[in-house]
Structure formats: C-alpha cells, structure tokens
C-alpha positions as CSV (number, residue, x, y, z in Angstrom):
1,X,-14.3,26.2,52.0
2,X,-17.3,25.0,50.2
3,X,-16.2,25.0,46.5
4,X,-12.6,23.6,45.4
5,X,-10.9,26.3,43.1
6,X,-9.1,23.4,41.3
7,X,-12.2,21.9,40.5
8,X,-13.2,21.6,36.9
9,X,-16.7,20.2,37.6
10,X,-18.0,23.0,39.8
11,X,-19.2,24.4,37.0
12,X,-18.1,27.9,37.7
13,X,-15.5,29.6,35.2
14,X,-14.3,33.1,37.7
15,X,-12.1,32.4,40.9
16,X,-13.7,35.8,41.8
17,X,-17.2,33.9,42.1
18,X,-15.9,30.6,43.8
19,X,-13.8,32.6,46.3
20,X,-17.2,35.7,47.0
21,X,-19.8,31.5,47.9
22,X,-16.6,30.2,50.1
23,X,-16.6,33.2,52.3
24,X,-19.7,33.4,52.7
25,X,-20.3,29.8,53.8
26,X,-17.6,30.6,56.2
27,X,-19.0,34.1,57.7
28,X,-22.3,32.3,58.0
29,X,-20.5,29.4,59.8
30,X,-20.8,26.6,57.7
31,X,-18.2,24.8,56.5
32,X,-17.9,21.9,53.5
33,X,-20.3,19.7,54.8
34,X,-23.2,20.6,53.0
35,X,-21.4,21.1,50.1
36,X,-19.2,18.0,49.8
37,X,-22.0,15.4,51.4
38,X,-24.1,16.3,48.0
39,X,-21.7,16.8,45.5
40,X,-22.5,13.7,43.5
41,X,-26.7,13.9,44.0
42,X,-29.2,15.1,41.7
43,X,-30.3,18.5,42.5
44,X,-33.6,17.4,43.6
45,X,-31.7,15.4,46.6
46,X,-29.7,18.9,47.3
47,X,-33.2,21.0,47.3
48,X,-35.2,18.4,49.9
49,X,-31.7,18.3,52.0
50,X,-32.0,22.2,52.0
51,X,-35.9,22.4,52.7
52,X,-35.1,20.0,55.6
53,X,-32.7,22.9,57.2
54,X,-34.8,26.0,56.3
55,X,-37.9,24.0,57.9
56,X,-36.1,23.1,61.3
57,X,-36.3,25.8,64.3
58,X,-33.2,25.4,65.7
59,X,-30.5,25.5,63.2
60,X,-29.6,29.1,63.6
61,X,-30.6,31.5,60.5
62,X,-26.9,32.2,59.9
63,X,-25.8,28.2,59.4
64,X,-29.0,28.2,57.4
65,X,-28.0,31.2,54.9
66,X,-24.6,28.7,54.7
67,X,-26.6,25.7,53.6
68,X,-27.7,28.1,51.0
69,X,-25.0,29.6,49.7
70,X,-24.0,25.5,49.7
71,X,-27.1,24.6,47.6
72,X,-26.5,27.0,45.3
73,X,-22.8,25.8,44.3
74,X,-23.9,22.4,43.9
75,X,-26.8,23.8,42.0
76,X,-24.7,25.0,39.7
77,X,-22.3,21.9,39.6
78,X,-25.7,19.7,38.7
79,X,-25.9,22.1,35.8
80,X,-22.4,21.7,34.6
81,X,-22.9,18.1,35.2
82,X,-26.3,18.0,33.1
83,X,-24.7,20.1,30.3
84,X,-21.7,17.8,30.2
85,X,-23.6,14.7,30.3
86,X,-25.9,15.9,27.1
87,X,-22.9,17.0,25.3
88,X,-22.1,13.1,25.5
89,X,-25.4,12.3,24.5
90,X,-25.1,14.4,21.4
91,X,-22.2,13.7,20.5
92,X,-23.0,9.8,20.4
93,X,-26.5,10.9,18.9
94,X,-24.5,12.2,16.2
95,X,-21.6,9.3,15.6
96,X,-24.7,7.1,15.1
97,X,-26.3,9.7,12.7
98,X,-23.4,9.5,11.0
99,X,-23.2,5.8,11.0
100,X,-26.3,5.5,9.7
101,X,-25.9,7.8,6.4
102,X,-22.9,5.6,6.0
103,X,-24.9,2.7,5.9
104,X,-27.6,4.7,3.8
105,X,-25.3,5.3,1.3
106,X,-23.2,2.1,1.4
107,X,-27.1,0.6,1.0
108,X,-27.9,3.5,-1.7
109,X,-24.7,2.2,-3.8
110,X,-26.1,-1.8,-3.8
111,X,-29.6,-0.7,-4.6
112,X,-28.0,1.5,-7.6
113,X,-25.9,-1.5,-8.3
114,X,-28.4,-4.0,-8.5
115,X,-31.0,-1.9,-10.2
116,X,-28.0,-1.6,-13.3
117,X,-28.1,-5.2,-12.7
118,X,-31.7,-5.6,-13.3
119,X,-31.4,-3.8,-16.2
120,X,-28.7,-5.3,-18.2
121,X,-29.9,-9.0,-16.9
122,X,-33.6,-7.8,-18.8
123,X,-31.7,-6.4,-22.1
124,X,-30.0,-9.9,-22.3
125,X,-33.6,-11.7,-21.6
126,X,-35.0,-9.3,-24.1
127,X,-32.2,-9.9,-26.7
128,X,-32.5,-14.0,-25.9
129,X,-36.2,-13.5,-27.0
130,X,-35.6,-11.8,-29.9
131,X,-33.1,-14.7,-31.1
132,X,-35.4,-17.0,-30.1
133,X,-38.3,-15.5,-31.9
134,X,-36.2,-15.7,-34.8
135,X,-34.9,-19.1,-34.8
136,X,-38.6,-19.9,-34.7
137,X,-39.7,-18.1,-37.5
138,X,-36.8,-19.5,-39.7
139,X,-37.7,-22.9,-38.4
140,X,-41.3,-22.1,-39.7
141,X,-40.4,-21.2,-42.7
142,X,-38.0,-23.9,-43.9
143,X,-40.4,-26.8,-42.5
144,X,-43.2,-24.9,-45.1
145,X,-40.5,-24.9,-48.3
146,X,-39.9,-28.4,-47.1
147,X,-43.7,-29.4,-47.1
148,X,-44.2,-27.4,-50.4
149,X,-40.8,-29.1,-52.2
150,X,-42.3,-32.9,-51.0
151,X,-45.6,-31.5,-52.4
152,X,-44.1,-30.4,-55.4
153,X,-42.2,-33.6,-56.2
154,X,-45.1,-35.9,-55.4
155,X,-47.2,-33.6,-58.0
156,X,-44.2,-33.5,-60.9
157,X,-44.2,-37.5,-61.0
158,X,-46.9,-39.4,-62.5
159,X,-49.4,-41.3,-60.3
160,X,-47.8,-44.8,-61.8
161,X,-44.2,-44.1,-60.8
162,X,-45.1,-43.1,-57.5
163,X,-47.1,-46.3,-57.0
164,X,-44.4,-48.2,-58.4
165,X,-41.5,-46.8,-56.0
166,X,-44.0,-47.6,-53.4
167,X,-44.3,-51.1,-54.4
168,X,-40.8,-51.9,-55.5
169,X,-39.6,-50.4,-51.8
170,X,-41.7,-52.7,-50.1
171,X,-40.9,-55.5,-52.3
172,X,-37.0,-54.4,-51.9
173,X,-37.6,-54.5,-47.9
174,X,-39.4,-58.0,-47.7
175,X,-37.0,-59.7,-50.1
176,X,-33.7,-58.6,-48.4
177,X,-33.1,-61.6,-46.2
178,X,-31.5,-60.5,-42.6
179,X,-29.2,-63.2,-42.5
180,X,-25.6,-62.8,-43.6
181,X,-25.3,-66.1,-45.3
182,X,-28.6,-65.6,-47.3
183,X,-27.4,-62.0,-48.4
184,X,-24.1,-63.4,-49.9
185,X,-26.2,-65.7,-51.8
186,X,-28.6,-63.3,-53.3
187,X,-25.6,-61.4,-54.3
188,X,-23.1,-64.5,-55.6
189,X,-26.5,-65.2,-57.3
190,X,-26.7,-61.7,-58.7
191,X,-23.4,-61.7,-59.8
192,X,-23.6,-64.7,-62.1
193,X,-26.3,-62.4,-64.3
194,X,-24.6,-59.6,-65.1
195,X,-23.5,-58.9,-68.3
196,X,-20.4,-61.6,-69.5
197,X,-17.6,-59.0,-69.5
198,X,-17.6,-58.8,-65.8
199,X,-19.3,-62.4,-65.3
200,X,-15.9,-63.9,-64.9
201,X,-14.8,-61.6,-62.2
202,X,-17.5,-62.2,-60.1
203,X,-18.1,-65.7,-60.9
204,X,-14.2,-66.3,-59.4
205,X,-15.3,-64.9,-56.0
206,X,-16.5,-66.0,-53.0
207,X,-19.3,-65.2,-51.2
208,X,-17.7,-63.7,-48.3
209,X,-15.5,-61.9,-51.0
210,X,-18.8,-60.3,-52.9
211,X,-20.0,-59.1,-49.2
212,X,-16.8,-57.2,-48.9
213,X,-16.8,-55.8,-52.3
C-alpha cells in the first residue's frame, strides 16, 4: 500500500481514490517504497527520482507504471503540503496586517492628540501675547501722563520757586550732618528757637530725647 488511508496530509479527500493509486501500485508490483522514501521531499526531488526509473532499461515497465502511480500521490501530498504551508503564511501575513493597523491607529490617536495639543498650547501663546501687548500699551501710556503731569507742574510754578526748591534741596542735603551726635545738636539747637510756648518743652529735653521725638 502506497498511500495511508488514515493520513491527513496525503492530500486526497475520497477513500475511493486512495484505495483505486494503492491497487494499482500493487498490480504493477510496487509496493511503498517509492512512496514512503519521498514523502517528506519537494516535488522536484520526487520527479528526478522518477525520471531516474523511466530512463533505466531494466526496471521492468510494470514496476515503472508503480513508481508512477507513486509519484503521483506524493505529487499530490506536495500540493496539500504547499497549500497548507501558504495558508500559514497568510494567515501570519494577516495577524501582522492587523498588528500594524493597530499600531496605525494607536499612532493615528497621538498624532490627533498632540495636534489638539498644538492647538490649544498656540491659543494660550496667542492669548499671552495679547496680555502682553496690553500691559505694554498701558505701561506706554501712564509713563506719557506721567511725563506730561511732571511737565505740567514744572510749567504751573514760576521759574523763581523752581530755582529756589532747587537750591534750598541742595542746601538741605549739604547742611544735614551724617553723624548722630551732630544731628541732635542741630535739632536741640533748633529747638531753643521756636516760638516760647513750646520753648520750655524742648529746652527740658535731651538730645537723645529730641532724636526720639
């Protein structure tokens, strides 16, 4: 018996079929040789194997018809075993296809995420500006009122009293002594010339007394 009925990978589907090649191997007076020897070759293997008998004289014509009825079941067991192993192929062919339109749209989902990023992140910069711009302006225009005021009090008071305030700073600022001791003084000194209702108060004190008054 060439072909095993039990057989899943023969690649034939009838027990009709399997059991018509077996007999004739058998009438032909092969046996499962052939059959078995290539079962697990690539067909090209199976057809030089075959050429190899056909081509030689002495194996009788009826052993050679076997060989052929042989090569045709594994012929059809390559087949099976072809269509089998691209059926695999596919099917990891389409677990990575669908891998990667997982990963598309996992990658789809951060791209719209980060573009809503984008935009809100340019609103706020946009908004920021707009503050900014703002603050500026305002700064602008109080430092103007504040020149124009300064302008407008320097042009209200006459050029003598401006000259004077001037003066009487400067005078103030050079005849201010930096020294505690001299500043108590000046202001025990001070104190003795103001008017005589409030002479006597200030007259009773101390210098160190008039500093912390």
């Amino acid at each position: 018996m060439a072909v095993d009925f039990g057989d899943h990978a023969s690649g034939f589907r009838h027990a009709e079929v399997v059991r018509f090649i077996n007999n004739e191997v058998l009438l032909n007076g092969g046996g499962p040789e052939f059959y078995a020897a290539l079962r697990s070759r690539p067909w090209s293997e199976v057809e030089d194997r075959l050429r190899g008998v056909l081509a030689d004289p002495r194996v009788p014509r009826a052993h050679q018809r076997a060989c052929a009825w042989s090569a045709l079941a594994l012929g059809v067991r390559g087949a099976a075993r072809q269509r089998e192993q691209q059926g695999r192929r596919i099917r990891r062919l389409q677990e990575q296809m669908e891998e990667r339109e997982t990963a598309a749209w996992a990658l789809a989902s951060e791209l719209q995420r980060m573009r809503g990023e984008r935009k809100e992140m340019a609103a706020q910069l946009r908004c920021a500006r707009a503050a900014l711009q703002q603050v500026s302006n305002e700064r602008n225009v109080l430092r103007r009122r504040l020149i124009q005021a300064e302008k407008s009090a320097l042009a209200d008071k006459p050029p003598q009293e401006v000259m004077s305030e001037s003066r009487a700073k400067q005078r103030g600022a050079r005849a201010w002594p930096v020294d505690v001791d001299e500043q108590c003084k000046m202001m025990a000194a001070g104190a003795q010339a103001v008017q005589p209702s409030e002479g006597p108060v200030f007259a009773s004190l101390s210098p160190t007394e008039l500093v912390c008054c």
